[in-house]
C-alpha positions in Angstrom: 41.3 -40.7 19.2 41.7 -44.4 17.5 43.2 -44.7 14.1 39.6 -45.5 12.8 37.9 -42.4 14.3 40.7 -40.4 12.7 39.8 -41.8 9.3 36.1 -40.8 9.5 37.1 -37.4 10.8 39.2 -37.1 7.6 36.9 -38.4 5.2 34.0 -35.9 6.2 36.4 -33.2 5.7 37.6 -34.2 1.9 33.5 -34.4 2.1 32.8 -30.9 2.9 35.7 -29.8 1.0 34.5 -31.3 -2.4 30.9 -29.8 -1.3 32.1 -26.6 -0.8 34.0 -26.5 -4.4 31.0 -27.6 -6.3 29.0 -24.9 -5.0 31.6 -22.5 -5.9 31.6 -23.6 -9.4 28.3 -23.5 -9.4 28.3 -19.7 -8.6 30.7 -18.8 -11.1 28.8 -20.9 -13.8 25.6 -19.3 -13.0 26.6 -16.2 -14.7 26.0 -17.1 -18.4 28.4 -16.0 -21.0 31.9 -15.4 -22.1 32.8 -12.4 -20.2 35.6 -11.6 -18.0 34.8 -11.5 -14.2 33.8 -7.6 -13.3 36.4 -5.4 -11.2 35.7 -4.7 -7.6 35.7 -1.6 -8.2 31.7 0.6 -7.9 30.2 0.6 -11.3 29.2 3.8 -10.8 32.4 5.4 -9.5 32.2 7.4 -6.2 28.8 8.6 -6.9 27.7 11.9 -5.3 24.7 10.7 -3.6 24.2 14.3 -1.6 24.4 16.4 -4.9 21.3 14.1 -6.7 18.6 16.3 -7.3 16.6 14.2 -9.5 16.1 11.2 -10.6 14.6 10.5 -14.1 13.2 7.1 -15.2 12.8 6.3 -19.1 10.8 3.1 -19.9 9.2 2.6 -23.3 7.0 6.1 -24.0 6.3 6.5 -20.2 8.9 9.0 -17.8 8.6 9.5 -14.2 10.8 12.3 -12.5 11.4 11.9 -9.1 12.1 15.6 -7.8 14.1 16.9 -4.7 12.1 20.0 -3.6 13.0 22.1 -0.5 14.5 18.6 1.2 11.4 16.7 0.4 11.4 14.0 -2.8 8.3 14.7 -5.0 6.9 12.8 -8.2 6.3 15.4 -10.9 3.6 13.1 -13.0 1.4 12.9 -9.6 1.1 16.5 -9.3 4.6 16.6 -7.1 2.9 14.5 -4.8 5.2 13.5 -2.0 7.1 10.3 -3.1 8.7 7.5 -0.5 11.7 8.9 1.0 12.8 5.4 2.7 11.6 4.0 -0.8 14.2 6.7 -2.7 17.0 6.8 -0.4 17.5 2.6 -0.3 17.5 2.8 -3.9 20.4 5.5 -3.9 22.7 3.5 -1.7 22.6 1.0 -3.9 23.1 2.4 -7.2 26.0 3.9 -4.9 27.4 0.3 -4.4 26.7 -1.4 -7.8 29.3 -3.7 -8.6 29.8 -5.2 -11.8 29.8 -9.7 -11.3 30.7 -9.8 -15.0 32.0 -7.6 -18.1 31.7 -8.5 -21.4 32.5 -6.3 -24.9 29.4 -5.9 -27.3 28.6 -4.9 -30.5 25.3 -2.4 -31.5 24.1 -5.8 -33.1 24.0 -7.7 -29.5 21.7 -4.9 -27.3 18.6 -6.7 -28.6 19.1 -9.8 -27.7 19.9 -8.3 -23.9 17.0 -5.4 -24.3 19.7 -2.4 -24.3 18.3 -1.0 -27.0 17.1 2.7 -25.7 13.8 3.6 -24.7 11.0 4.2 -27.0 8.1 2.0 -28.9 10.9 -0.7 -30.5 10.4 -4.5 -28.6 13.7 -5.3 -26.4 14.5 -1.4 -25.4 16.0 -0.8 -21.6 14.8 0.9 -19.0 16.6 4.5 -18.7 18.3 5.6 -15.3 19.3 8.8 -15.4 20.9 10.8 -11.9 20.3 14.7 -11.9 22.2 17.4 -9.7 20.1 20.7 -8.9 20.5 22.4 -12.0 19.6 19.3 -14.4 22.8 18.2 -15.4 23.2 14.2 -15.8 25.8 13.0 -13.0 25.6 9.2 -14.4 23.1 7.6 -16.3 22.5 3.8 -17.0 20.3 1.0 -19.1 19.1 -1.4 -16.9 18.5 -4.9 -19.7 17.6 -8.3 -19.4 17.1 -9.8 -15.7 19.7 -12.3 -15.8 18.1 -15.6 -14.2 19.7 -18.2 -12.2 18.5 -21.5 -12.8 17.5 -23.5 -10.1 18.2 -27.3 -9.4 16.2 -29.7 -11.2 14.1 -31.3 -8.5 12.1 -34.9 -9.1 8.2 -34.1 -8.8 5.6 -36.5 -7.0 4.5 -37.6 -10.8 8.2 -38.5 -11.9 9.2 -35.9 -14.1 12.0 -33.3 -13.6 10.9 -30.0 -12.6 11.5 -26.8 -10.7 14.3 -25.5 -13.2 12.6 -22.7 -14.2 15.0 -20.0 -12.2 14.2 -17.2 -10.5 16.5 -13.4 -10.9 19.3 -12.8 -9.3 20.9 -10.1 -11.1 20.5 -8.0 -14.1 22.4 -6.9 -17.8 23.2 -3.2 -17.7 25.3 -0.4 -19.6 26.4 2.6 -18.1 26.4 5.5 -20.5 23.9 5.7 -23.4 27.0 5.1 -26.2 28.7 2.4 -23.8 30.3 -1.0 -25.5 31.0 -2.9 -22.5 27.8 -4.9 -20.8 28.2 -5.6 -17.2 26.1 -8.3 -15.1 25.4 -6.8 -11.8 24.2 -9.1 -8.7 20.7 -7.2 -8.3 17.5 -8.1 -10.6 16.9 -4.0 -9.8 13.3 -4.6 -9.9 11.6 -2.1 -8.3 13.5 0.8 -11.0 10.4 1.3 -13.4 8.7 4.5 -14.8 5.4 4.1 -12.7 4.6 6.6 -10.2 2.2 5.2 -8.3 5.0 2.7 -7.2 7.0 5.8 -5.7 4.2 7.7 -4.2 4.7 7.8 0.1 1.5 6.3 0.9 1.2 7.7 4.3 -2.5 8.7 4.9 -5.0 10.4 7.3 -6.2 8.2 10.1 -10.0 8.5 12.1 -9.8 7.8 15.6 -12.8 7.3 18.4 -15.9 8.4 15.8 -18.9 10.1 17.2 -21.1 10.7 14.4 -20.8 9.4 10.9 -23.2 10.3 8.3 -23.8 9.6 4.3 -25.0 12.1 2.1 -26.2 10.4 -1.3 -27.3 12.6 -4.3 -30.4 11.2 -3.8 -31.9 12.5 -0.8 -33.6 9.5 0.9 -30.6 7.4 0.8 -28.9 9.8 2.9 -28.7 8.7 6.8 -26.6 9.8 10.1 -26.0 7.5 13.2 -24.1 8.7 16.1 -23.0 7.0 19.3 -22.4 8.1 23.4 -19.1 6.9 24.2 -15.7 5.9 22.5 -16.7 2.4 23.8 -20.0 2.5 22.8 -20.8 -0.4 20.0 -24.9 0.9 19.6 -25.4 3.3 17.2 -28.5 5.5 17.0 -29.9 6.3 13.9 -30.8 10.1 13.7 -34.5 11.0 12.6 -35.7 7.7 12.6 -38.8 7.2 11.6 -41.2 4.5 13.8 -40.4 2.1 11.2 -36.9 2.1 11.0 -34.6 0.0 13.6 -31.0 -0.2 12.7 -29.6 -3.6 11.7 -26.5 -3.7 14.5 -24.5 -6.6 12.7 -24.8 -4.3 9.5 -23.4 -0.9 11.8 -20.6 -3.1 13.9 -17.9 -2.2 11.5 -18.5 1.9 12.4 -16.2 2.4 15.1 -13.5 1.3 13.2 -14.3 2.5 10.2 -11.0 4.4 8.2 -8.6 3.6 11.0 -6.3 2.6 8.7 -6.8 3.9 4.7 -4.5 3.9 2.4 -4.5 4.6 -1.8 -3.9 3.5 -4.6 -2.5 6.2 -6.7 -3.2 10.2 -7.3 -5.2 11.6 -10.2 -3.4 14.1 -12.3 -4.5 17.6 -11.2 -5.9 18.8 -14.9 -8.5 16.2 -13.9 -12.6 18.0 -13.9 -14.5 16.7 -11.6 -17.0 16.2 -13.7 -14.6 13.4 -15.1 -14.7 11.2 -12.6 -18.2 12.0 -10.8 -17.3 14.2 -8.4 -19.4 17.1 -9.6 -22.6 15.4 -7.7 -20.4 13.3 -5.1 -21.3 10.9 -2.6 -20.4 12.9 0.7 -19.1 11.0 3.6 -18.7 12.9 6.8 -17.5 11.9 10.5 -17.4 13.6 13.8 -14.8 12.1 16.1 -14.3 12.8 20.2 -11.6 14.5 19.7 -13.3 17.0 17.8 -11.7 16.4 14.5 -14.0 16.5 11.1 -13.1 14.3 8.5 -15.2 15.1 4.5 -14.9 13.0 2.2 -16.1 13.4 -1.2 -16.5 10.3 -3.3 -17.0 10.1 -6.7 -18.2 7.1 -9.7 -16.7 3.9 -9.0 -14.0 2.3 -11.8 -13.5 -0.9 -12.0 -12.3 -1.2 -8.0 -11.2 2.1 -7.7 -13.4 5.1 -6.7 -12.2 8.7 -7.0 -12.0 11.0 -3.5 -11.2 14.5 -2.0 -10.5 14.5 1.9 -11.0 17.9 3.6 -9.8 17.9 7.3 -11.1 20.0 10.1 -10.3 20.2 13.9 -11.5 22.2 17.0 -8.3 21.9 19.0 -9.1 24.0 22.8 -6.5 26.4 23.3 -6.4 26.7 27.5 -7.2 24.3 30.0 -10.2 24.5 32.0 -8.9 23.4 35.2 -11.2 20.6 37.5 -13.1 21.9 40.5 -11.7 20.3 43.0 -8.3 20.6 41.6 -4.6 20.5 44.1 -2.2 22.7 43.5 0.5 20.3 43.0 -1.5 18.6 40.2 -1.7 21.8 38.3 2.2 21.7 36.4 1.3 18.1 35.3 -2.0 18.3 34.1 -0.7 21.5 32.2 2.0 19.6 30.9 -0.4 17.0 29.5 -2.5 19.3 27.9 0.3 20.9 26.2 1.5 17.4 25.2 -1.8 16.7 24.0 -2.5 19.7 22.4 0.8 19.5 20.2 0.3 16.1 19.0 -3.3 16.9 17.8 -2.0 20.4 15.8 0.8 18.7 14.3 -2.2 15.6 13.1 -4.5 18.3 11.8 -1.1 20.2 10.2 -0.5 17.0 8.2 -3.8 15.3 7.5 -4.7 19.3 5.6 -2.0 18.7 3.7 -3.9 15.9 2.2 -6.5 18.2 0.4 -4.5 19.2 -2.1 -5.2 16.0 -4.5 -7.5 13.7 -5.5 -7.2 10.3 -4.6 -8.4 6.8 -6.5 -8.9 4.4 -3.2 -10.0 0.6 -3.7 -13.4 -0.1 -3.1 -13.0 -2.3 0.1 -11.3 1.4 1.9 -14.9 2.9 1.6 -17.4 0.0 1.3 -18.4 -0.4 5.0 -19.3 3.0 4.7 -21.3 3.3 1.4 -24.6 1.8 2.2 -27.9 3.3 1.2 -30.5 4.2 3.8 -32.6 0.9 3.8 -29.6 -1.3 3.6 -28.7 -0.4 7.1 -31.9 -1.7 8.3 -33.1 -4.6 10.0 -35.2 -6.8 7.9 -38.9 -6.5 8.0 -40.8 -10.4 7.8 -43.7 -10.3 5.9 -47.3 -10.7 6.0 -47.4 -14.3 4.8 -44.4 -15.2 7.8 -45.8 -13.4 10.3 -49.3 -15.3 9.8 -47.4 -18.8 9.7 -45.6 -17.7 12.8 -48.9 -16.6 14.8 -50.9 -19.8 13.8 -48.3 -21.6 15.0 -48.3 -19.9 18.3 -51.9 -20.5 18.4 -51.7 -24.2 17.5 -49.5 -24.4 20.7 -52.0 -22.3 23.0 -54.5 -25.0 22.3 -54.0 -27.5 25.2 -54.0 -31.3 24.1 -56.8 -33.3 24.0 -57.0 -35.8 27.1 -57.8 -39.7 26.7 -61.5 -40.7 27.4 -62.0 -42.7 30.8 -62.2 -46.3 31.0 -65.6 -47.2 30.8 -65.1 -50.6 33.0 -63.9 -48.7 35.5 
């Protein structure tokens, strides 16, 4: 290496190292204030995570209460619904490993301005975090405040002025203890803690697989129609008691086979809700046949805004013995058993869970149900009328009428 490589190679490290000390100023500077740099210690201590048996959050006037019940998380306010495990259980390791970024002393005066001011209809008021064990008792309990916001470098825009400053979170102003004096800053904006249950429901639903037979039962009669199909493959569907008139539209039935594969929600009703409430006293019934014998009812009732209101009701015909093939080997008897068994199990423990579903009422979005809600007519091809089909059969007969041929030269 010549004594001029050896300079370069030496100036790009003072480089790097200069570099590398800005940014680490500009870490430390990002978190505003005149506190002292938090311990490293867990803000919450050693924090029984097995012995949490509820967890109760406090934001404004509303409460949720996320409950453990017989090893399963449930959210009271949803009828103890069953709430996200994976959703609860990330949560709790990290309230396990908060760490404080900053510390700083405050007065009663100050919790406004960083909204620790406890929950209730006052502007600037926290969001309450309390930890339960089995018999109710608080373990720890914490204000989650302001999100603190890091602001990010100003950046020149294509029309010359300064701009993407406007920060985004990167942590958040909490007290732990309701009659703390010491505000910490920890390094998570904690977003997803607010009293909503919908946001902690599991949204895990039933799923229909290879439909047979789907049919609409509307409170009025004549909208009501059935259409069924051979095979699993099968992409014609029949219309059931069609009259000479009708002919299914097939672009307007293509989405059948596939409709409900995958539903999902958007939140549970509350279960002192009447059914006359929300429509379902003369519902919309929705019911499908699959070829795996399962029956799927759904009862729908008056759409809100993009939300409609349903009861599911699962039923299944699941054989019990095998009825073995005619021309079947011995040696191909333990397997084929074994299949059926296999098979068997999986569809008990489906119908086992998709029952439990029946227990609530459901608010799904409107595009869930939509391919299915179609009145009888609407499913039909389009009829021309009188006026087009006259243009279109004078125009055939203007084309039957051969052309007129040229008169022969007289001169010749």
């Amino acid at each position: 290496m010549n004594r001029k490589q050896l300079l370069i190679l030496l100036g790009l490290v003072v480089v790097l190292g200069i570099v590398g000390l800005a940014l680490h100023k500009r870490n430390q500077t990002s978190w505003q204030g005149s506190g002292r740099q938090g311990a490293a210690s867990k803000l919450l201590g050693e924090l029984p995570v097995n012995d949490i048996a509820s967890i109760v959050i406090k934001g404004g006037t509303n409460e949720l209460d996320l409950v453990r019940q017989d090893n399963l998380w449930r959210v009271k306010q949803r009828n103890d619904y069953p709430a996200n495990f994976t959703e609860i259980s990330s949560f709790l390791l990290k309230a396990a490993d908060l760490k404080a970024v900053q510390t700083e002393e405050i007065g009663p005066s100050q919790l406004g301005r960083y909204k620790l001011l406890p929950p209730g209809l006052a502007t600037n008021t926290a969001v309450l975090l309390e930890l339960r064990d089995q018999g109710g008792k608080v373990i720890k309990s914490m204000l989650l405040g302001k999100t603190h916001m890091r602001k990010a470098e100003a950046q020149p825009s294509p029309m010359g002025e300064m701009g993407g400053n406007e920060g985004f979170p990167d942590g958040r102003y909490v007290m732990v203890g309701t009659g703390a004096k010491t505000l910490a800053v920890v390094s998570d904006p904690l977003s997803n803690v607010e009293a909503k249950p919908d946001a902690w429901l599991n949204k895990d639903f039933f799923k229909v697989e290879k439909i047979r037979s789907l049919a609409v039962a509307y409170p009025v009669a004549t909208n009501s129609w059935k259409v069924t199909r051979d095979t699993e493959t099968a992409t014609d569907w029949k219309l059931a008691d069609a009259k000479p008139e009708e002919k299914l539209d097939s672009s307007k039935t293509s989405g059948f086979s596939y409709a409900l594969g995958s539903p999902s929600f958007t939140d549970v009703l509350p279960a002192d809700t009447k059914p006359e409430q929300v429509g379902l006293d003369k519902p919309t019934v929705v019911t499908i046949d699959t070829f795996d014998n399962f029956t799927y009812t759904l009862k729908l009732g008056q759409k809100t805004n993009d939300n409609l209101p349903m009861v599911v009701t699962v039923a299944a015909q699941i054989p019990k013995e095998r009825t073995p093939g005619k021309d079947e080997k011995p040696e191909d008897k333990a397997k084929l058993d074994k299949e059926f068994k296999d098979k068997q199990k999986k569809f008990e423990d489906k119908l086992s869970q998709e029952q439990s579903y029946g227990k609530w009422t459901y608010l799904v979005s409107n595009w869930t149900v939509d391919s299915l809600l179609k009145e009888r007519n609407q499913l039909m091809a389009e009829k021309k009328d009188d006026k087009t089909a006259s243009t279109e059969l004078d125009k055939k007969e203007e084309l039957a009428v051969p052309a007129a041929q040229p008169k022969p030269d007289a001169k010749k």
